[in-house]
KOLTIMI-461744 format. One record per residue: residue number from 1; x, y, z of N, C-alpha, C, O in turn. Coordinates in steps of 0.1 Angstrom, whole numbers, plus 2048, in hexadecimal, padded with zeros to 3 digits. Atoms other than C-alpha are relative to their C-alpha. Example, Ala and Ser with C-alpha at 12.3 -4.5 7.8 and 13.67 -1.06 7.14 Angstrom:
KOLTIMI-461744
VODO,1,809,7F4,800,87B,7D3,84E,809,80C,800,813,80C,807 $
VODO,2,7F7,7F5,800,889,7F5,847,7F8,80B,808,7FD,816,809 $
***
This chain:
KOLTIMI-461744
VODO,1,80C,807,7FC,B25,780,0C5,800,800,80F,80A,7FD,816 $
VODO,2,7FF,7FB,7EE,B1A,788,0EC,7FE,7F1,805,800,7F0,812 $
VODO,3,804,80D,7F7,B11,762,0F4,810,7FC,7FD,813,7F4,806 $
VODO,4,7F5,808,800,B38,758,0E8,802,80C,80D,7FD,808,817 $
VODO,5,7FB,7F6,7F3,B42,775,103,801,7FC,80A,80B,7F7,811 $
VODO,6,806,809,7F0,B2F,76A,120,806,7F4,802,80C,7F2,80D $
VODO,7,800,811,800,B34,745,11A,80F,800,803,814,7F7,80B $
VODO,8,7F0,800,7FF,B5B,74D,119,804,80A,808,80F,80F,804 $
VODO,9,7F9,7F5,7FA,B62,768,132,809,7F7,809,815,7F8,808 $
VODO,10,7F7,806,7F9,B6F,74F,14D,806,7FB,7FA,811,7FC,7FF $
VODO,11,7F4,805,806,B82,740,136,80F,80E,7FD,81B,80C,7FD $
VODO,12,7F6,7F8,802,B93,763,12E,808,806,810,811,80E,811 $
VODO,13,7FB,7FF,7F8,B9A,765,14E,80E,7F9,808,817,7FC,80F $
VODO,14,7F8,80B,801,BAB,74A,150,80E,802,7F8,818,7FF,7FE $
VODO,15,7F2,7FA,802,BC6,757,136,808,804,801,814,800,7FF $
VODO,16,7FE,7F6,7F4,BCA,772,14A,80C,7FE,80A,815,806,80D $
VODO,17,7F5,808,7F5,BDF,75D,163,806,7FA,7F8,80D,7F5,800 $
VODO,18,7F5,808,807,BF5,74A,144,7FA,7F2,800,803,7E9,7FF $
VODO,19,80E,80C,800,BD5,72C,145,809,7FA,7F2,813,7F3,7F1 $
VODO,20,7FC,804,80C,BDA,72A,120,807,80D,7F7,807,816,7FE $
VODO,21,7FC,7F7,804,BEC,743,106,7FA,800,7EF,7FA,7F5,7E8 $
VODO,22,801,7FD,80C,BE2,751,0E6,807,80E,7FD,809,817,806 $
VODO,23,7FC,7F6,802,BF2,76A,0CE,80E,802,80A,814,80B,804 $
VODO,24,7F5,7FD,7F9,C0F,76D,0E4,808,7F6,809,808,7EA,805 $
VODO,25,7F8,80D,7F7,C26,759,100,7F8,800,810,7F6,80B,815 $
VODO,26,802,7FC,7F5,C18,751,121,80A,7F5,808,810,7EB,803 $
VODO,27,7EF,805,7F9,C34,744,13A,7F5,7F6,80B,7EA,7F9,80D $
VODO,28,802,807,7FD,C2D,727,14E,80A,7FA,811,80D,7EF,816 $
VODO,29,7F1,7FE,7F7,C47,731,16A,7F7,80A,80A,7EC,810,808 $
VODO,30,805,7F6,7F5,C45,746,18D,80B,80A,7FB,817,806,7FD $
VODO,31,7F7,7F3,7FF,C58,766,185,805,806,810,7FD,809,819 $
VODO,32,7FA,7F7,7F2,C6D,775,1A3,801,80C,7FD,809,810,7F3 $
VODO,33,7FE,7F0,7FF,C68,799,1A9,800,806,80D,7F8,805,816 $
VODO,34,801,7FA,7F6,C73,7AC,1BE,807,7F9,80B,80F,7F0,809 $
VODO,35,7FB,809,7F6,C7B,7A4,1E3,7F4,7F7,80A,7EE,7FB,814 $
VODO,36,80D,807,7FB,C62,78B,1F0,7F7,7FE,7F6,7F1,7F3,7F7 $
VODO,37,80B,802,80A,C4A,78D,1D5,7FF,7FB,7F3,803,800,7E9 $
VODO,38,7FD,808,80A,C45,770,1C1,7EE,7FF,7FA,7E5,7FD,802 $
VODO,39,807,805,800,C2A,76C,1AC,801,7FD,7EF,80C,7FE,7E8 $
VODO,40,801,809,808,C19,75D,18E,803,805,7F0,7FF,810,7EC $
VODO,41,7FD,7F3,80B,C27,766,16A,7F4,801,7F6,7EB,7FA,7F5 $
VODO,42,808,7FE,809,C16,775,151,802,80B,7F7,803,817,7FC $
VODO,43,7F8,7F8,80A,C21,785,12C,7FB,7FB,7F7,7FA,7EF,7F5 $
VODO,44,802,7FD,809,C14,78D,111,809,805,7F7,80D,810,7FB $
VODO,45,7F9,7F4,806,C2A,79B,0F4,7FE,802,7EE,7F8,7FA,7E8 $
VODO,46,7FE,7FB,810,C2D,7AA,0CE,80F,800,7FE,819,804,805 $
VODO,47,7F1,801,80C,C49,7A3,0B4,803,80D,802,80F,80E,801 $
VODO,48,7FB,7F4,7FD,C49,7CB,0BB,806,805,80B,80F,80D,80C $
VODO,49,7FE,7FE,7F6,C4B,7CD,0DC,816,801,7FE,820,7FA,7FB $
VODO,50,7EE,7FE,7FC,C6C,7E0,0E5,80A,7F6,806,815,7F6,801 $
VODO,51,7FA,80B,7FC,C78,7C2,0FA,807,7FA,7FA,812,7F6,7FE $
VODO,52,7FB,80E,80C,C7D,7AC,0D9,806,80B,7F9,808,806,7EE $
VODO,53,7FA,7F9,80E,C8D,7CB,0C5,810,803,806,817,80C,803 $
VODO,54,7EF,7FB,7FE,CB1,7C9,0D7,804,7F6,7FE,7FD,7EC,801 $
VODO,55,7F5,80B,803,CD0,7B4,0CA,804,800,808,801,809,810 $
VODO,56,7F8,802,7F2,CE4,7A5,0E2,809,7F2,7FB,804,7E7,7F9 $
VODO,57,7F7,80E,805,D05,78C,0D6,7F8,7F4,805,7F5,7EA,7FE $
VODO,58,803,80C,7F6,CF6,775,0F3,7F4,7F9,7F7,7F4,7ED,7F6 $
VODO,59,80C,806,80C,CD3,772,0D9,803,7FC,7F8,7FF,7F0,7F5 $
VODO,60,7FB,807,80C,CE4,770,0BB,805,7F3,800,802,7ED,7F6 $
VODO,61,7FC,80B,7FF,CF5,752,0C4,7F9,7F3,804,7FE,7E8,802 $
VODO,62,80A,809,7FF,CD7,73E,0D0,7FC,7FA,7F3,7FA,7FD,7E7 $
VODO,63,80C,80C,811,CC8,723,0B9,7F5,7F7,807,7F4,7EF,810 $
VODO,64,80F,805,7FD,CA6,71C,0BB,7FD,7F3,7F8,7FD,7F3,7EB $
VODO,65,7FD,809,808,CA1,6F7,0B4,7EF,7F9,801,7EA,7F8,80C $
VODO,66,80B,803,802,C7D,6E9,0AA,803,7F3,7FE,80B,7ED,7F7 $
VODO,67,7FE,80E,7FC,C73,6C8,0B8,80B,7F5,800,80A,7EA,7FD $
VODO,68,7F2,801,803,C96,6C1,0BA,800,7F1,80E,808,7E7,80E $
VODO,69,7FF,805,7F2,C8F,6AE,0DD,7F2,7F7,7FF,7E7,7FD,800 $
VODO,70,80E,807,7FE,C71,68E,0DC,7FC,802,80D,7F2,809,810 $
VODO,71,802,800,7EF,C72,689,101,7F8,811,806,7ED,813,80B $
VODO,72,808,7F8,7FB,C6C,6AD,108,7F1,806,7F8,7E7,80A,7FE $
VODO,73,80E,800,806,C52,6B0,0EA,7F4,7FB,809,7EB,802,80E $
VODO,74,80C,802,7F6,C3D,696,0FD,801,808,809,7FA,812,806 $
VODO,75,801,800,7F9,C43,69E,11A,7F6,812,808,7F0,815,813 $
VODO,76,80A,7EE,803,C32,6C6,111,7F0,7F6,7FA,7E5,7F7,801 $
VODO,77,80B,804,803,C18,6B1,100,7FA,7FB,812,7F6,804,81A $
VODO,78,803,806,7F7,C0E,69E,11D,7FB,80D,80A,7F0,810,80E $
VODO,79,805,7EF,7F7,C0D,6C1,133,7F6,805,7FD,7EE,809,805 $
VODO,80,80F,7FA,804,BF2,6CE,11D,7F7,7F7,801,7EC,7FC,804 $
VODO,81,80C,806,7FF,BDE,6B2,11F,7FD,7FF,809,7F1,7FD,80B $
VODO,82,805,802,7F5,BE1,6AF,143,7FA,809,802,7EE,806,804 $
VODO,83,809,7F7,7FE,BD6,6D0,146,7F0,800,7FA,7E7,803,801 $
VODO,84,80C,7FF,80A,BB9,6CF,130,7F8,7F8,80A,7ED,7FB,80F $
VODO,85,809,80A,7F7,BAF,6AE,147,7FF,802,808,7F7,7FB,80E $
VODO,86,7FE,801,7F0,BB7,6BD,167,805,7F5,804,7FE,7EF,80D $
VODO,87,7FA,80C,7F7,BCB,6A1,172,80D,806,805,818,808,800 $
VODO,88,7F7,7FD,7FA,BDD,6AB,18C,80D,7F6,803,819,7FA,803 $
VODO,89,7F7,810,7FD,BEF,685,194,809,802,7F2,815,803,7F4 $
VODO,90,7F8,7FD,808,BFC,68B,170,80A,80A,800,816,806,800 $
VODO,91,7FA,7F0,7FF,C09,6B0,172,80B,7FF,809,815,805,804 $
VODO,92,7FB,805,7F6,C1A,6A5,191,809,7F5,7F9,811,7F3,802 $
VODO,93,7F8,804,804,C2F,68E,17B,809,809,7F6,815,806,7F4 $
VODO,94,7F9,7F7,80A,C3A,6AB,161,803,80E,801,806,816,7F8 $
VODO,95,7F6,7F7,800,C44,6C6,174,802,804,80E,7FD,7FD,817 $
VODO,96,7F6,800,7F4,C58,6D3,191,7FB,801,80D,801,7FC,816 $
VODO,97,805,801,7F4,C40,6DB,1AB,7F0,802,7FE,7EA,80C,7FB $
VODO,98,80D,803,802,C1C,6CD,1A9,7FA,80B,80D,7F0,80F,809 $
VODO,99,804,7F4,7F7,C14,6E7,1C5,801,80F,7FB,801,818,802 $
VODO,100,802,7F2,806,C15,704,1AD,7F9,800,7F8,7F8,80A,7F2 $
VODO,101,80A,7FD,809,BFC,6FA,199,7F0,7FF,803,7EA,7F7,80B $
VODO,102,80F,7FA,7FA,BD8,709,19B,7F4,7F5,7FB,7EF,7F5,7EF $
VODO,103,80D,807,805,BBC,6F0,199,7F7,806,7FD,7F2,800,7F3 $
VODO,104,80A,7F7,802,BA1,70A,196,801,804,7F0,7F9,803,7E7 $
VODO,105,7FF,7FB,80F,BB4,716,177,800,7F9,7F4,7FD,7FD,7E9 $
VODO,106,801,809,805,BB6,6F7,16B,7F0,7F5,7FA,7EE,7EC,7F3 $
VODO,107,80F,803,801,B8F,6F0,16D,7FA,807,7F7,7F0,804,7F1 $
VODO,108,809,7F9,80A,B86,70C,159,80A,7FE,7F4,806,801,7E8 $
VODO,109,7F9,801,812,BA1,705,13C,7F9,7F0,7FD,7F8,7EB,7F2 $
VODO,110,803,80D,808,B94,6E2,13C,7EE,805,7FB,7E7,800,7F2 $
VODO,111,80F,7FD,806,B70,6F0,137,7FE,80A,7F4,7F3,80D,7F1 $
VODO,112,801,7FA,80D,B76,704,11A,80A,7FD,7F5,80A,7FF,7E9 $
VODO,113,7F1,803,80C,B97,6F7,10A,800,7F2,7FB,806,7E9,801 $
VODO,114,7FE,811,807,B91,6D5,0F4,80C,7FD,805,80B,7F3,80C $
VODO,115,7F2,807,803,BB6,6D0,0F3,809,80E,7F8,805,819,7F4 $
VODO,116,7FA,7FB,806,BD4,6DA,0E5,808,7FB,7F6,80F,7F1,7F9 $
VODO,117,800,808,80B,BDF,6D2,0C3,809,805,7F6,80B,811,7F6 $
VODO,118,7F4,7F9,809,BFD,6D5,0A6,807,801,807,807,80D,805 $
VODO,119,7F7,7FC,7F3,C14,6D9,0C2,810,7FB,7FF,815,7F0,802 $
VODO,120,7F6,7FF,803,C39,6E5,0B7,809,806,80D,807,810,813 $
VODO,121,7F8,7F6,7F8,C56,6EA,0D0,80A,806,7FC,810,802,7F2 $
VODO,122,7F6,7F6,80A,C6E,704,0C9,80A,801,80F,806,807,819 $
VODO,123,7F4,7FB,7F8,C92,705,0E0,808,7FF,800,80F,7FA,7F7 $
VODO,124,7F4,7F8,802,CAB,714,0EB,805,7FC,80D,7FF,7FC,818 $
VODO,125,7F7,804,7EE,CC7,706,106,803,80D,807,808,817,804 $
VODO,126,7F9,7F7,7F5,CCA,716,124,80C,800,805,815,7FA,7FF $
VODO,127,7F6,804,7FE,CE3,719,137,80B,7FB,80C,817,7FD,810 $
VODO,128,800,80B,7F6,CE2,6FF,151,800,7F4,7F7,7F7,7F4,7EF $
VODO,129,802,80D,805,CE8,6DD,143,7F5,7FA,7FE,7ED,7FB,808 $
VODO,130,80E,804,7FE,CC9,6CB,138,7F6,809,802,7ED,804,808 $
VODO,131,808,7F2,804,CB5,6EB,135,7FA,806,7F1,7FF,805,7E6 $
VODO,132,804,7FC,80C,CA2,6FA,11C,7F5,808,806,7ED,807,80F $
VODO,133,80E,7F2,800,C8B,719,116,7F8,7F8,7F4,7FE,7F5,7EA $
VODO,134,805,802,80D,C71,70C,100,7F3,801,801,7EC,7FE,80B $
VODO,135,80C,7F7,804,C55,71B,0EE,7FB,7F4,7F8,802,7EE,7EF $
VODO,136,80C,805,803,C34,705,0E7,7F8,807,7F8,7EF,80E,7FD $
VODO,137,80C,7FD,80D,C21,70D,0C6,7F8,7F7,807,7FC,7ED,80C $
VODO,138,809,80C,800,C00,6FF,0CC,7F4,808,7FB,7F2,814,7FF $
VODO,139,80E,7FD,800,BDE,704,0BB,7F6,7FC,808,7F2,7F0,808 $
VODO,140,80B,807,7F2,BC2,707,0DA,7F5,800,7F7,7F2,809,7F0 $
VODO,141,80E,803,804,BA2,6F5,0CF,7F7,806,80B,7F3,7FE,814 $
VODO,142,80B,7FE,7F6,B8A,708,0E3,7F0,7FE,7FF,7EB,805,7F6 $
VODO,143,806,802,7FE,B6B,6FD,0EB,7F1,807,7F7,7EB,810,7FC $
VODO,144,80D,7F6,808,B4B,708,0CF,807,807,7F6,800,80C,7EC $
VODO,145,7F9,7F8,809,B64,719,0BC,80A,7F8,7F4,813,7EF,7F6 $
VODO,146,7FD,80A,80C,B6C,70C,099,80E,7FD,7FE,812,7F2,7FB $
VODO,147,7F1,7FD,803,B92,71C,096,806,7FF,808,803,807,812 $
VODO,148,7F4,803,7F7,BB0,710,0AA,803,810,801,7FF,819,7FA $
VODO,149,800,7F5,7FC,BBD,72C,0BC,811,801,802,816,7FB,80C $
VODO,150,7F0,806,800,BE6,72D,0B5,801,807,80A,7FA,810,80D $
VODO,151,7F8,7FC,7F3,BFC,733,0D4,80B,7FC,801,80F,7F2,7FB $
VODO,152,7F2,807,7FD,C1D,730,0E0,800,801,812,7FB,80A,819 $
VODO,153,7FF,7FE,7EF,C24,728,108,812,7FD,800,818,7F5,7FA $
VODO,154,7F5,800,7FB,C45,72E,115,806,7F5,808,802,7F7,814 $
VODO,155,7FD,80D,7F1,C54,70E,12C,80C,804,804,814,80A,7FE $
VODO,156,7EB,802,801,C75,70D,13B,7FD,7F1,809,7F6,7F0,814 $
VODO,157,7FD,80D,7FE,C7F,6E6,13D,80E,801,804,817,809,802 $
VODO,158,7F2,803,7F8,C99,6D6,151,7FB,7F0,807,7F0,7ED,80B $
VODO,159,7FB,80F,7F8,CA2,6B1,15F,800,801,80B,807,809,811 $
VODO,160,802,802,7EE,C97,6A7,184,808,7FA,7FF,80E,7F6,7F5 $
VODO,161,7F7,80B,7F9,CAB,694,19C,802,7F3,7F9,80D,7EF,7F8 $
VODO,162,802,80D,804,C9F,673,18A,806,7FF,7EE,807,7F6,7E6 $
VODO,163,7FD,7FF,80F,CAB,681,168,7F7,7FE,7F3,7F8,7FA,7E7 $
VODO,164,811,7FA,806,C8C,688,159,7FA,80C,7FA,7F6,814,803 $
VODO,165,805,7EE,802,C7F,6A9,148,7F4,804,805,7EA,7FC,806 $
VODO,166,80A,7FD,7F7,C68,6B8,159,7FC,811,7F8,804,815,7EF $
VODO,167,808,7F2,800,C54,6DC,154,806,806,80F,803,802,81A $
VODO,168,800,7FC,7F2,C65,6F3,16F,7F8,80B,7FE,7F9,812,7F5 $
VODO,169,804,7F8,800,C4B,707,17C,7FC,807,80F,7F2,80B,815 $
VODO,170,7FE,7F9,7F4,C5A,715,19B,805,80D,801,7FB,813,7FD $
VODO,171,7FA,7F3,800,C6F,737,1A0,80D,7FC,7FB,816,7F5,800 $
VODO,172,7F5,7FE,808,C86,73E,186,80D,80C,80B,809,814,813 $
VODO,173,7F4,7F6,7FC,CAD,750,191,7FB,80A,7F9,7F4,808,7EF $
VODO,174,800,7F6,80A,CAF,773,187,80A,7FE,7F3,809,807,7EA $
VODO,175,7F6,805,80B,CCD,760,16F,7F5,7FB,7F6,7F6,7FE,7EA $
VODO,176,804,80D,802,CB6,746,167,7F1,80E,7F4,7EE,80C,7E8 $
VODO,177,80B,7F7,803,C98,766,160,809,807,7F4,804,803,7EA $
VODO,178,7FA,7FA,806,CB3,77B,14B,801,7FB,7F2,7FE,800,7E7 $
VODO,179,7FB,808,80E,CC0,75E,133,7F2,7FF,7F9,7F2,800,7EC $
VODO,180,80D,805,804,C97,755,12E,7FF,80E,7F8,802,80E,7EC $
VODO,181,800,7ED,806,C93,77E,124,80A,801,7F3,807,806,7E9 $
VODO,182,7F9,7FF,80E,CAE,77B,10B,802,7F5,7F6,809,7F5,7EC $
VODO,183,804,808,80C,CA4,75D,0F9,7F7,808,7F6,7FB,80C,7EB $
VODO,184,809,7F7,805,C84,770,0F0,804,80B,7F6,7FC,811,7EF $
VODO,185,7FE,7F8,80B,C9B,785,0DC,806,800,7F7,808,80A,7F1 $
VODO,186,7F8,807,80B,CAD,771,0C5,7F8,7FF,7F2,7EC,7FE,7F3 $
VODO,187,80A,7FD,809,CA0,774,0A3,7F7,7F9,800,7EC,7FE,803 $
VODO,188,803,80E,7FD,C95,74F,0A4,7F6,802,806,7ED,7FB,801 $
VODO,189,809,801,7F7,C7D,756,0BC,7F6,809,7FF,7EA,806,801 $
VODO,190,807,7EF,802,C72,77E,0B4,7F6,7FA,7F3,7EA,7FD,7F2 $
VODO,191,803,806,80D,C6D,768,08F,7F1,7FA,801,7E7,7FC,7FA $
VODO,192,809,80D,7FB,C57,74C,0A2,7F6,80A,807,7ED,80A,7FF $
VODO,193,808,7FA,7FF,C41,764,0B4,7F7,80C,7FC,7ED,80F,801 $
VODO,194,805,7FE,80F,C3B,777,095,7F8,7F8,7FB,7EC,7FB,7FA $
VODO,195,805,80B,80A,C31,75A,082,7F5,7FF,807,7EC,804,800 $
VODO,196,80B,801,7F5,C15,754,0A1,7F7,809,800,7EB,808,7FE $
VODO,197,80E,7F3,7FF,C08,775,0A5,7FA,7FF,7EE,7EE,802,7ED $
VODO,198,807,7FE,80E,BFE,775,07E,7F7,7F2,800,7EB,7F2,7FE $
VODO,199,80C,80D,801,BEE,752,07F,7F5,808,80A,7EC,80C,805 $
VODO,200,806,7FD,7FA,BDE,75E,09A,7F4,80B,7FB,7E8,80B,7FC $
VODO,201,80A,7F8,807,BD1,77C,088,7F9,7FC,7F1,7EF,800,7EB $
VODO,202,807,80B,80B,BC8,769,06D,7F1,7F6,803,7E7,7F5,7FD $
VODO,203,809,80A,7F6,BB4,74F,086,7F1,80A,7FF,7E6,809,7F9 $
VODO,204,80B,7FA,7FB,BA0,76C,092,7F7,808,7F6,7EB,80C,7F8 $
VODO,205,803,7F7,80A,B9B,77E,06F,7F6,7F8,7F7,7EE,7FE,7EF $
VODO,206,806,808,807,B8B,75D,062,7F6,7F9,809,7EE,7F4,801 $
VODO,207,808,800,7F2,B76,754,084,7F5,80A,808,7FB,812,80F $
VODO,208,80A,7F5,7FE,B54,76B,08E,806,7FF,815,809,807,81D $
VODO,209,7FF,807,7F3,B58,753,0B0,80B,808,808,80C,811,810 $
VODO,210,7F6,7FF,7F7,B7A,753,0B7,803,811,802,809,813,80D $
VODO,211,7F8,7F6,804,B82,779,0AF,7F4,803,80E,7FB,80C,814 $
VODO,212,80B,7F8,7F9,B61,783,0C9,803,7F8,80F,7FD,7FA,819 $
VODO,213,7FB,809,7F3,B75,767,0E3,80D,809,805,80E,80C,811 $
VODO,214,7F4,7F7,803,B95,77D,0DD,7FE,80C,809,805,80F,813 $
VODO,215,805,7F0,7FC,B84,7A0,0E2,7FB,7FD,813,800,805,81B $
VODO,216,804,7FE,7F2,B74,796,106,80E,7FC,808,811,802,812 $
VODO,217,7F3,804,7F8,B97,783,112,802,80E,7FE,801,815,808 $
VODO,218,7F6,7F2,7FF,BA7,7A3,107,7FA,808,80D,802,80B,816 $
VODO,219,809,7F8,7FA,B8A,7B6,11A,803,7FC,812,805,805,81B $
VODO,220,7FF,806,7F5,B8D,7A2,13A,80F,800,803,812,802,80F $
VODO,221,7ED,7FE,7FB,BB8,7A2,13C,803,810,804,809,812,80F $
VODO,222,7FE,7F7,7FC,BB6,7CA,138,7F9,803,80D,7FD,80A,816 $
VODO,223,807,7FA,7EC,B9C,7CC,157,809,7F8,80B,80E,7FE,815 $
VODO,224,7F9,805,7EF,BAE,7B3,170,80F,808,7FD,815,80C,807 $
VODO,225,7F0,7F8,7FC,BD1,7C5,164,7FD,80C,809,805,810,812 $
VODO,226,7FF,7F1,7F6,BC2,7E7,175,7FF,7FB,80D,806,801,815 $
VODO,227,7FE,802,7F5,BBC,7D3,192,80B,7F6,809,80C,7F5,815 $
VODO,228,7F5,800,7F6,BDA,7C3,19B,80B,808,802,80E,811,7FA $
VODO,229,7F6,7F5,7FA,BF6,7D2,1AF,80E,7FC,7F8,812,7F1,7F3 $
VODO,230,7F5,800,807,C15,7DB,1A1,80E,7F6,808,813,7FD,810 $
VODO,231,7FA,800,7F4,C2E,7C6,1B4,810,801,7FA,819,7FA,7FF $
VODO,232,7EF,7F9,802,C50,7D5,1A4,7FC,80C,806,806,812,80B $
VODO,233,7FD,7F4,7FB,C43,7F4,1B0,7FA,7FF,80D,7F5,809,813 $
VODO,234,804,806,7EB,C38,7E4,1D6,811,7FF,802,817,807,80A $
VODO,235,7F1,7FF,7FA,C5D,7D9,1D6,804,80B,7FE,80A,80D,808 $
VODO,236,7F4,7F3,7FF,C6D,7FC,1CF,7F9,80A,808,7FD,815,808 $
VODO,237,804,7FC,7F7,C57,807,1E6,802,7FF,80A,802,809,811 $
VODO,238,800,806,7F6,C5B,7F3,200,813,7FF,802,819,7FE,80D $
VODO,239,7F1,800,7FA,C82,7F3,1FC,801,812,802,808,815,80C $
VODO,240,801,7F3,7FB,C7C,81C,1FC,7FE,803,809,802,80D,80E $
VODO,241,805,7FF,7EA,C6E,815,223,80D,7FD,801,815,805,800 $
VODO,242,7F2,800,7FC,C8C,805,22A,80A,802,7FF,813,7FD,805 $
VODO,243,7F1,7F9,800,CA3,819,220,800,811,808,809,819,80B $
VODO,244,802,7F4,7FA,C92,836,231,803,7FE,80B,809,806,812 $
VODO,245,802,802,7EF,C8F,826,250,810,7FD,807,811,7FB,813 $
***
């Protein structure tokens, strides 16, 4: 339907940047790449994707524990709803640096995203004390559209100064990036974003709306990927100058 398209392109734009996630994980973290170049994450994946098809003792031994934790349950609940409200004063209480988060992006998820709803956490200790990788089931009510839209969002939680959990959504170590990379491959998890992507195709296969909300997000992620810059291959470029020089 071309009027759900239109009506929803800024919002797919918005995914685009890890706004909201369907069908797949979108991360909620700054990724470090490279030397100097930090920026904002964003990942999409498949139960096929080669990533999730290697063993590793370090996976197998993870256990993925579902709502295992109240405190951080709320405390994910509460995150979506700020967002949804744009309340910054909130947001600013639940995660690590209220200066990394985009008000702009936040204005257009609250103008198309009801809420977020059904909302399972699924984790896995890290391996800092008080730590946890954990993955947010949530069905997005979006706005006109009849069928929740399942999703999983990636977090990584940790205890502030005051002994509090918080949402860190600063720059991960490349330790800290590694262990996050090999939870994702534990069966537990390869299992749980399986189970996701099929609801999800499910969602879209019984929805005229959602499935025509789907097709333009998709449409609008492949155009802005041609235009941003690669910046793993800026850094090996830029350490190629100076090694020439």
């Amino acid at each position: 339907m071309i009027i759900v398209k239109l009506k929803y392109k800024k919002l797919a734009v918005a995914i685009s940047v890890g706004t909201i996630c369907i069908g797949g994980i979108a991360f909620t973290i700054v990724n470090q790449s490279g030397k100097g170049h930090n920026h904002k994450a964003k990942h999409s994946v498949s139960v096929t994707d080669d990533s999730f098809s290697e063993d590793s003792k370090e996976s197998e031994d993870m256990e993925v524990q579902k709502n295992a934790y109240p405190e951080i349950n709320e405390l994910i609940k509460e995150y979506f709803a700020a967002r949804v409200a744009c309340d910054i004063d909130k947001l600013g209480t639940l995660v690590s640096n209220v200066d990394n988060v985009k008000e702009e992006e936040l204005k257009t998820l609250g103008t198309y995203v009801e809420g977020y709803e059904n909302i399972d956490v699924y984790t896995v200790a890290a391996q800092e004390k008080d730590s946890y990788v954990a993955l947010a089931y949530t069905d997005i009510k979006l706005k006109d559209i009849k069928t929740p839209a399942p999703g999983l969002t990636a977090l990584y939680v940790n205890k502030d100064e005051n002994g509090n959990y918080v949402i860190f959504n600063g720059v991960l170590s490349d330790e800290q990036n590694a262990y996050r990379e090999s939870v994702y491959k534990c069966e537990g998890v390869k299992e749980l974003i399986g189970n996701v992507q099929k609801k999800y195709k499910e969602a879209l296969a019984s929805d005229e709306d959602l499935n025509a909300f789907y097709n333009q997000a998709k449409k609008e992620e492949e155009e802005k990927n041609k235009d941003m810059p690669d910046f793993n291959q800026s850094a090996e470029d830029s350490e190629t100058s100076s090694q020439a020089e």
